[in-house]
PAKOL-371701 format. One record per residue: x, y, z of N, C-alpha, C in turn. Coordinates in pm, whole numbers, plus 50000, padded with zeros to 5 digits. Example, Ala and Ser with C-alpha at 12.3 -4.5 7.8 and 13.67 -1.06 7.14 Angstrom:
513194943150780512304955050780513204967050780 512854977550708513674989450714512905000350787 
***
This chain:
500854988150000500005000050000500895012450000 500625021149924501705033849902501435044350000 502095053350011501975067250148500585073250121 500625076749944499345085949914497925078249994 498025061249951496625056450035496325054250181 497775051950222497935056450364497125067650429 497325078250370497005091550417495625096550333 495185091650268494095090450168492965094650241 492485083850336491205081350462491765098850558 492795099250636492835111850717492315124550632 493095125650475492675134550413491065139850411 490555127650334489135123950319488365129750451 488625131050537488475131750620487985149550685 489485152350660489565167550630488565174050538 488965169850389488565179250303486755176850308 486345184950380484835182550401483875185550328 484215195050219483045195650076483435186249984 484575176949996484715169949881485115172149756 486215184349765486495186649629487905184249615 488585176549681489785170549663491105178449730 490805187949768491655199149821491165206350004 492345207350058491975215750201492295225750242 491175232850287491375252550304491935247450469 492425263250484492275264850660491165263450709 489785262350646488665264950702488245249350766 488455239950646488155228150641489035220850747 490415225550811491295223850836491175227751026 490715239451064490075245351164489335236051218 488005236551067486965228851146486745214251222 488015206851142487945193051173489155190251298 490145202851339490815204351458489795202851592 488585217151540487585218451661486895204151691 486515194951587485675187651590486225175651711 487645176851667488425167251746488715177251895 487985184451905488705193552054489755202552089 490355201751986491245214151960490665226451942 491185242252014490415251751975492045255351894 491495262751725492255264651675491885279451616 492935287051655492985301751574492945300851422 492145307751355491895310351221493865312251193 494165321751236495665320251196496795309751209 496685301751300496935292151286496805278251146 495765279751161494855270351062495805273850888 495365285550865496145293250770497735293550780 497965293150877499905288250893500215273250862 499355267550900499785251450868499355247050689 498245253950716498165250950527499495255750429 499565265850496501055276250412501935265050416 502495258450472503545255650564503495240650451 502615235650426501735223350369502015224050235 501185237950164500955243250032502025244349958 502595233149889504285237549781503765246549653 502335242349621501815250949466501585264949490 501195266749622501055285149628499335286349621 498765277249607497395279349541496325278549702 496845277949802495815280849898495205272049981 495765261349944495445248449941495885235949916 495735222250027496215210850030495745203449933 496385199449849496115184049804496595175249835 495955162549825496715148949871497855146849868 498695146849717500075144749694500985159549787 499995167349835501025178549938501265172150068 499685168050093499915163950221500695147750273 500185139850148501485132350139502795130450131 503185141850078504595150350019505115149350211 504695159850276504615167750352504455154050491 503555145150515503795138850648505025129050605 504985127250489506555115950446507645123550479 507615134350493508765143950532509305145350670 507945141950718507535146650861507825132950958 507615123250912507715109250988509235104051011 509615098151127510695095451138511395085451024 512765093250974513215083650871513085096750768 512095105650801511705116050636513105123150616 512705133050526514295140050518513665157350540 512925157050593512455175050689513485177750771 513835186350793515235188650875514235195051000 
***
């Protein structure tokens, strides 16, 4: 099973209108849902942080990009 399907279901998860991509909004909301209170700026820092295209927004292969980086063994410094 590859990283992208790994992370496929969490995504899915997130992106809550279903259009394949995740705002800060979508991103916020599913923090709160889990009990986290999360600052709108925040929310918007982690997408940035996420976002390699510039476009505002997560896609799968980012956020896949991005926890493979992140997991011990990745190459994120």
């Amino acid at each position: 099973m590859s990283e992208a399907s790994d992370y496929a279901a969490t995504f899915a998860m997130i992106d809550l209108d279903g259009d394949d991509l995740i705002t800060a909004s979508e991103l916020q909301q599913m923090m709160e849902k889990l009990g986290a209170e999360v600052r709108p700026e925040f929310a918007e820092h982690a997408v940035q942080v996420i976002d390699t295209d510039g476009d505002g927004r997560v896609s799968l292969a980012e956020l896949t990009a991005f926890l493979e980086q992140s997991s011990p063994g990745g190459n994120r410094a």
